[in-house]
N, C-alpha and C positions, 0 to 999 in steps of 0.2 A: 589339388592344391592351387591357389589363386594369386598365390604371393605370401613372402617371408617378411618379416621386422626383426628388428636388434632393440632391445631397451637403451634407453639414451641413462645417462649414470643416477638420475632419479625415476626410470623405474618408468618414464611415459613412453611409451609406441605410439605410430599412426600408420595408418594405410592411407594412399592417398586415391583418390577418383576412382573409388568402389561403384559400383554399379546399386545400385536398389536392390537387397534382396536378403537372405538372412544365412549370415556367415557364421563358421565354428571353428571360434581361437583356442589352439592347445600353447599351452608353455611346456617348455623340454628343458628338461633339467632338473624339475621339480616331479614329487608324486604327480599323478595325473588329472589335471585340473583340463576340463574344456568348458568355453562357455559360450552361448550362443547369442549370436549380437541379429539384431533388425536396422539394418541399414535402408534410410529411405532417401538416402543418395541425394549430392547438389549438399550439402549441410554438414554438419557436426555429431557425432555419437560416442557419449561417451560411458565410458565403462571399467571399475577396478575391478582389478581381478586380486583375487587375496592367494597367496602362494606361499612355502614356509615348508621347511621339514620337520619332521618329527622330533622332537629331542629322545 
């Protein structure tokens, strides 16, 4: 593990000063969603992730 987030009350996270390299965000709490992000560091990446239970 390289570090945790909290969702802010609309749903956005950030990691801050990642390094370059290609990271894999799980949410907990929900079925199991992972997705793998390409961080090329110094910049911005952004990414929604779609999460949701079953009805």
């Amino acid at each position: 593990m390289v570090d945790t987030a909290t969702t802010a009350a609309d749903g956005a996270f950030r990691f801050i000063d990642l390094s370059a390299g290609e990271y894999t965000v799980i949410a907990a709490g929900y079925p199991p969603v992972a997705t793998v992000l390409q961080v090329a560091g110094g910049g911005r990446t952004e990414r929604d992730l779609h999460l949701g239970h079953e009805d």
